[in-house]
Structure formats: structure tokens, C-alpha cells
Wavefront OBJ file of the C-alpha trace (Angstrom):
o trace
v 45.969 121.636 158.488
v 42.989 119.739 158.508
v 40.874 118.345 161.395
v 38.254 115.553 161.076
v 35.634 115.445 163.557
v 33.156 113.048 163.044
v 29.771 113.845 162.183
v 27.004 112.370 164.789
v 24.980 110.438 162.837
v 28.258 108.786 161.600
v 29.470 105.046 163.498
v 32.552 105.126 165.144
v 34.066 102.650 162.619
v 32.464 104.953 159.850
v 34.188 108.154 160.972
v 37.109 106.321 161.440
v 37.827 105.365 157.858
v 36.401 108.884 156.789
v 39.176 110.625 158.657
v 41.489 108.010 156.920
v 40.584 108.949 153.575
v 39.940 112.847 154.203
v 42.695 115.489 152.648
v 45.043 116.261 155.773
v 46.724 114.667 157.975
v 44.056 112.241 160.924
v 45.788 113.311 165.119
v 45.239 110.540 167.523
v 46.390 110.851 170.745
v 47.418 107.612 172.479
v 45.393 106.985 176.218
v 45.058 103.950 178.625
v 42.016 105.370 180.866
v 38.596 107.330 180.314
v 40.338 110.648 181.956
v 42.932 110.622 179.600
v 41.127 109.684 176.399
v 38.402 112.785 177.573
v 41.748 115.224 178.086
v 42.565 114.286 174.681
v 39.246 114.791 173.137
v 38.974 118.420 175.077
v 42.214 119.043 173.200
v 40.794 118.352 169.575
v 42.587 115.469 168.582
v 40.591 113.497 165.864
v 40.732 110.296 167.636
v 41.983 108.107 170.277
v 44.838 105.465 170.486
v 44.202 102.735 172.665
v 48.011 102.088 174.145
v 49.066 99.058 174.470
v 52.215 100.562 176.051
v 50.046 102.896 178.512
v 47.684 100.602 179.390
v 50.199 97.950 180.249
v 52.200 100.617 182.082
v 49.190 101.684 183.811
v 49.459 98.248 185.094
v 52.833 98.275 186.204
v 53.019 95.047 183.897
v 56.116 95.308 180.616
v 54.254 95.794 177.038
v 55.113 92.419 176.508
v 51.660 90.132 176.016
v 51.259 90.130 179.683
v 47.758 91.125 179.885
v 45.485 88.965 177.742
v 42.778 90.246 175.549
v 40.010 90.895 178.038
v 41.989 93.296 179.991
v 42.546 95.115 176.963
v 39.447 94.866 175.833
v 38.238 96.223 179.157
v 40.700 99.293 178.460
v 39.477 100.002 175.183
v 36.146 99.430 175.670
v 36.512 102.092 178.168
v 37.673 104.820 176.628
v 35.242 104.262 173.582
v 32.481 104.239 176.079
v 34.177 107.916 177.901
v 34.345 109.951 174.547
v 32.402 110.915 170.896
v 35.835 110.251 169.361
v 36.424 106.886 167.489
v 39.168 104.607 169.077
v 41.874 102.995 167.348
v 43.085 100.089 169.842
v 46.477 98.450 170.259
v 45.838 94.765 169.282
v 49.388 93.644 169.407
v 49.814 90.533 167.012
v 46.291 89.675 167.652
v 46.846 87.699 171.081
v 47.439 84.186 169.188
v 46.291 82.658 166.267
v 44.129 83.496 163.814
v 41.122 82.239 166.129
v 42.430 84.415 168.437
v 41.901 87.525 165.902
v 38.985 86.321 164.776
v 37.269 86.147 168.225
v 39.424 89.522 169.177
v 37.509 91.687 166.094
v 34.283 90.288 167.066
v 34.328 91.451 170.487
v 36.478 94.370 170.129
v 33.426 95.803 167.214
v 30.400 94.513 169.849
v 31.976 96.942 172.401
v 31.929 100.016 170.320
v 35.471 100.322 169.292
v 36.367 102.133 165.782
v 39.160 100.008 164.535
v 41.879 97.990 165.680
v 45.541 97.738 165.049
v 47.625 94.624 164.790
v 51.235 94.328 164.102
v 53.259 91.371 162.183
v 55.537 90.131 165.040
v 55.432 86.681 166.514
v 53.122 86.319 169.753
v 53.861 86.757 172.098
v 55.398 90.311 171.364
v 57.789 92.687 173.004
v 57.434 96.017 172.497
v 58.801 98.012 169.390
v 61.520 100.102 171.110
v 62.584 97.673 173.876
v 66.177 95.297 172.812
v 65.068 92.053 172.529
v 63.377 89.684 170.365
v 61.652 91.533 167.338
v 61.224 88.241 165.104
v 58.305 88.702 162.395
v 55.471 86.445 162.012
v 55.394 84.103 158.675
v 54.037 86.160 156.236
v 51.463 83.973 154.988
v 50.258 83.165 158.615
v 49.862 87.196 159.314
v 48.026 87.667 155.854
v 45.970 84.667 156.829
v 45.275 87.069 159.970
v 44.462 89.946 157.774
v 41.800 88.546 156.119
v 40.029 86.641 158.773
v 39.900 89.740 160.496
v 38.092 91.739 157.369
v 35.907 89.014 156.629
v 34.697 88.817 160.021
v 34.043 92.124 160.890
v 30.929 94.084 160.325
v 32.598 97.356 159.890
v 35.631 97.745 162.047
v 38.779 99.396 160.545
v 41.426 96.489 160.232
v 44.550 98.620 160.589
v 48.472 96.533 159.160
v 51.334 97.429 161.242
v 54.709 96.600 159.705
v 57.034 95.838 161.632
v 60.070 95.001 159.323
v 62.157 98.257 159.822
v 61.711 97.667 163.589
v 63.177 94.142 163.175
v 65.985 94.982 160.806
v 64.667 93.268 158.261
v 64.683 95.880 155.634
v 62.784 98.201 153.310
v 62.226 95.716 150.901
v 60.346 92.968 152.798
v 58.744 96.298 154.559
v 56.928 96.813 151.039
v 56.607 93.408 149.797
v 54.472 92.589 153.310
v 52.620 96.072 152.575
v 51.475 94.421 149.132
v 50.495 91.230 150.584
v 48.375 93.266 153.484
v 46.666 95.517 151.056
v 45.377 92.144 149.075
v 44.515 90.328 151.963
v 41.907 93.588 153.197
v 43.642 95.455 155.288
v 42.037 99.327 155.721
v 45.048 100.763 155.993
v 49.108 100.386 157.036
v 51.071 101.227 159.750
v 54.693 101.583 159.130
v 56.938 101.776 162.028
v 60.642 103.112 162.701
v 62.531 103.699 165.948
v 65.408 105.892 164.278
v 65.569 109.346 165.269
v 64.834 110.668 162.138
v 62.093 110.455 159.929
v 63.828 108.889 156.946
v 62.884 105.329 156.515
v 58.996 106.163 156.777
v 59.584 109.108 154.606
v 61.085 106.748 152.396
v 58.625 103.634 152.826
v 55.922 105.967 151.977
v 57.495 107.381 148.847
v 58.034 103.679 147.169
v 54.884 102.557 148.458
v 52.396 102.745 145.322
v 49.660 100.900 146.451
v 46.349 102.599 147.215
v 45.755 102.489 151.279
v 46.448 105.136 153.633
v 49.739 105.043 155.701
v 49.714 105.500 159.425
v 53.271 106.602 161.656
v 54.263 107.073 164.997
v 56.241 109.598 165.594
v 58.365 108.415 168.965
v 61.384 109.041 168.266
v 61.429 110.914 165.105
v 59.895 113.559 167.199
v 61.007 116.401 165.240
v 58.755 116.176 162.612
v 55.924 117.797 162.238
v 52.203 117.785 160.906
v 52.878 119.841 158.102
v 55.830 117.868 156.721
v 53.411 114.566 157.009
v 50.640 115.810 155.222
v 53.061 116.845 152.589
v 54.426 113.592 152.153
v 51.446 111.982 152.137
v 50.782 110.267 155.181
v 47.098 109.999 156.432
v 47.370 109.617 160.240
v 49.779 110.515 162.866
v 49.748 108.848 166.205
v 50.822 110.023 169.510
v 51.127 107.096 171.645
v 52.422 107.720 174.257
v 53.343 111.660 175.530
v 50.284 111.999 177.745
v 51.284 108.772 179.577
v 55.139 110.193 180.110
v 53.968 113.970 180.766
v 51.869 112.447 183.924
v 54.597 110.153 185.328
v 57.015 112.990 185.401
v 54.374 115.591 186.841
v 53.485 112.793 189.441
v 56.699 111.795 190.856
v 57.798 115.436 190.965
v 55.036 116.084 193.179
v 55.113 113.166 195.455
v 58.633 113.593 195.855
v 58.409 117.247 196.726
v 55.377 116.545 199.259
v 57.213 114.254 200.944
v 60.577 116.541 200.890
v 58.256 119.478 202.472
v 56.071 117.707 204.567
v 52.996 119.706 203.387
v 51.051 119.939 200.234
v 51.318 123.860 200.020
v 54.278 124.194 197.727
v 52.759 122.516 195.078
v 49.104 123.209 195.023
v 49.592 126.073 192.236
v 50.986 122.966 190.098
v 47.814 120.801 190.442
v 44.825 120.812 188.546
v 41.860 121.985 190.846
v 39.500 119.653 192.206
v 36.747 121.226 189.813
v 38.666 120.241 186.884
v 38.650 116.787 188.015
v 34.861 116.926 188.773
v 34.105 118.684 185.209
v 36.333 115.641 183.641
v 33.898 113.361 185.887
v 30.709 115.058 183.997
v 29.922 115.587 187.741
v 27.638 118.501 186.156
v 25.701 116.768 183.974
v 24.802 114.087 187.215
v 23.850 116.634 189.184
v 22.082 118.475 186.283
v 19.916 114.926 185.943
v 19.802 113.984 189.174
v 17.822 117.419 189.882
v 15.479 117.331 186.571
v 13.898 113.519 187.231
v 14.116 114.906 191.244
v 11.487 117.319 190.142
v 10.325 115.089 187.577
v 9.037 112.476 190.375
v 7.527 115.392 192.711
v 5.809 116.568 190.097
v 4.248 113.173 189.645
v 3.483 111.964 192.691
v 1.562 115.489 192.987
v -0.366 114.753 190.281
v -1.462 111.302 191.304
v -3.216 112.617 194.409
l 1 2 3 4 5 6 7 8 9 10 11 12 13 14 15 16 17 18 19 20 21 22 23 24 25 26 27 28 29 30 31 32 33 34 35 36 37 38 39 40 41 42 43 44 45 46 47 48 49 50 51 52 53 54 55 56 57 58 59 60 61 62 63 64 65 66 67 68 69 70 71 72 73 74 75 76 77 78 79 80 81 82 83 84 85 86 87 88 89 90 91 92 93 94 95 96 97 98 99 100 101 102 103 104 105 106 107 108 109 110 111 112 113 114 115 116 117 118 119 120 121 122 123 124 125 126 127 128 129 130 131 132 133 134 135 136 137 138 139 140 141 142 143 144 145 146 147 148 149 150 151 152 153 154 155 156 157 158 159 160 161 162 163 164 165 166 167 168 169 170 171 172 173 174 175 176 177 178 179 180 181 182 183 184 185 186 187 188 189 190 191 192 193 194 195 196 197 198 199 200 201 202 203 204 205 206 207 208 209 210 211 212 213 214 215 216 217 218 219 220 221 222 223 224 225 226 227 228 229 230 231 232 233 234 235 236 237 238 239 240 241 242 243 244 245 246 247 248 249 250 251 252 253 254 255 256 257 258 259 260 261 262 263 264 265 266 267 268 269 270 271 272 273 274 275 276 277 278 279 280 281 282 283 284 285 286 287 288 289 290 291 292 293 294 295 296 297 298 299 300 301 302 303 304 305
């Protein structure tokens, strides 16, 4: 199993699309906050998913077009500024039209962000696995998207989700919109499922004979693993959302159980220590600078006497 790392003289965008198109299958790990894009980089994932489900849940606020582009942006831009890893963001369906996508790849590339992801669904959107409208955008008015996006961008990766299989719409129009993506530019696809089993994107990638690498998201098909995508092909896997729903759990359990005990005690072995959270801060590299240009000034004002 391969890793892809990206080499420092190398932009963001650039390592991206290298990982992309490298033998092996790309790991991102999904995050909505500097801390958790940094936990995922300190556990070697390749990149970083900017959530548009954790970031919206981070804001108490349903994954639903409820925060508008520069609160996203924000987000993103965050966690591309926190780590060396490139970030893949969450664009939804591009917050509006295609002025809307054209202005959104501008700013999301002048912030430092590696790529960004937008899926075919009507704006506003609901989120893939929640009941409720799933309607598709017109598929000339998405491929108009597309390539506004491409030909506006310096280098950004311009990433295709499909959304068809989520909407029950088919394999078919899954592939034909796949076509229609790869000629309008797109970098690469993203084809979503929210069966339990890997089948339809096992399938979707088999009939898919075009030339761009195919991206999944492995929610609910949890099963499967990295091996069994790299053989079939696939060039990225990412992981949402589990860091998001392993901290809710931990946190409630331990607010519960404080307030059940009335003291912090019982649960202190749990918790990550306080230097942890200070090493995750880089509060050693402040104090590391803070000390050197400390010196650095004495040692001038000595010398101008």
C-alpha cells in the first residue's frame, strides 16, 4: 500500500493531482478545524478533506447550504493554513450558479487550498445520506459548472461528484454524467453510494472507461478496505467523517460521567494530557522563537552601545 506525501518544493494543488495519478490508493481524512486536520496529518494520511458535514456540524447548523461560502471558506482556509498536507474542500454544488463557482475557485485557490469538490445536486443541497430531496442539477447547467471552474483556475484540482446513485437515478445516467464531466475538465470523479456494500462503486468503476481517476467514500460501505480499492482501481479514498463521530461520542461520555460523579478524577486517564494539546498548539516552536529573537534583540541592543 502506497502513501503519497508531497514533496516540499511541490504546490498544494501540484501534490494534489500527483497523489491522484500515483500507483496506490490517495487516504484523506475528512476535518472541520486546524486540531483535527493536524491529528490527521500526525497520523499519515495523504491529505485532508474539508467536511462539509463536520464543519456544518461543528456549527450545530444541518449540512444543508446553511452556511454560505465564506464560512466555508474560512474553514478550509484554515486547515490548509494548520498543515503541509494539501486540502481537498467540500464545495457542495458550488453555492449557486455558475458565478457562484466561478468566484468560489478563485478564492478558494488565493487561500491556499489544493482542490475542491463539487457535487451535481440542485442548490441548495441536503446532504447525501439524509431522506429528503436528492434532485440532480440539469446536466448541461453542472457541465457548464465544470468548465467554468477549470478555465478559471490557475491550478486547483476541480474534483466531479456524482451524485446519481445517491438520487436513485441509476448507473446509467451515473456514467453518461461521468462522460460529460471528463469533457467538460474535470480532474477527477467522485462517485458516491449510501448502500452498505460496496457494489455499485465497485461496479461504476468497472464500466467506467474513461481516463480520470475515481474518488469514494466509504460511509457506509465501511467494510471495505484499502487493499480491495487499490485493486479495483480506485485512486482516492475519503474518510469524511470518523474523526468528527469518534469525538462526539468521547465528549458526551465524558461530560456525562463528570457530571454523574461530580469530579473530574474518574476520567482523567481517558483524556489527552494538557501537553498533547500544547504540542498540537506548536506551543514549542513559540516558545522556541520567542526565546531565539529574545536573545536576538539583547544581543543587539548590546552591540549598539
Amino acid at each position: 500500500m502506497t502513501t503519497h506525501q508531497p514533496s516540499a518544493p511541490m504546490g498544494a494543488a501540484q501534490a494534489l493531482r500527483a497523489s491522484l495519478k500515483s500507483p496506490g490508493l490517495t487516504r484523506v481524512m475528512g476535518a472541520h478545524n486546524p486540531l483535527s486536520a493536524r491529528l490527521a496529518e500526525e497520523a499519515g494520511f495523504d491529505a485532508v478533506w474539508s467536511s462539509g458535514l463536520e464543519i456544518s456540524a461543528a456549527a450545530g447548523v444541518p449540512d444543508a447550504n446553511i452556511l454560505a461560502l465564506p464560512e466555508c471558506l474560512e474553514a478550509a482556509a484554515g486547515l490548509a493554513n494548520a498543515v503541509a498536507l494539501p486540502v481537498l474542500a467540500d464545495c457542495d454544488s458550488g453555492f449557486g450558479n455558475v458565478n457562484n463557482v466561478i468566484h468560489m475557485v478563485q478564492t478558494y485557490e488565493a487561500r491556499g487550498l489544493a482542490g475542491v469538490c463539487i457535487e451535481d445536486k440542485q442548490f441548495p443541497k441536503l446532504n447525501s445520506f439524509v431522506e429528503g430531496n436528492q434532485d440532480l442539477a440539469p446536466l448541461d447547467d453542472f457541465a457548464g459548472k465544470i468548465r467554468a471552474a477549470t478555465e478559471m483556475r490557475k491550478d486547483l484540482v476541480v474534483v466531479a461528484r456524482l451524485e446519481a446513485l445517491i438520487s436513485g437515478k441509476g448507473m446509467d445516467e451515473a456514467l453518461r454524467r461521468a462522460e460529460v464531466y471528463e469533457r467538460a475538465g474535470a480532474d477527477a470523479l467522485l462517485i458516491h453510494s449510501k448502500l452498505t456494500e460496496p457494489d455499485e462503486v465497485f461496479a461504476f468503476r468497472e464500466a467506467y472507461d474513461g481516463d480520470l481517476p475515481v474518488v469514494v467514500v466509504p460511509t457506509t460501505y465501511n467494510q471495505v478496505t484499502v487493499g480491495e480499492l487499490e485493486e479495483r482501481g480506485f485512486a482516492m479514498a475519503i474518510y469524511a467523517n470518523q474523526a468528527l463521530r469518534s469525538s462526539l461520542r468521547a465528549m458526551r461520555e465524558t461530560l456525562s460521567r463528570i457530571m454523574r460523579d461530580g469530579t473530574t478524577r474518574h476520567v482523567e486517564e481517558e483524556l489527552a494530557s494538557l501537553k498533547e494539546i500544547f504540542d498540537l498548539q506548536r506551543v514549542p516552536q513559540m516558545l522556541e522563537r520567542q526565546a531565539r529573537y529574545e536573545e536576538l534583540g539583547r544581543d543587539l541592543a548590546e552591540a549598539g552601545r
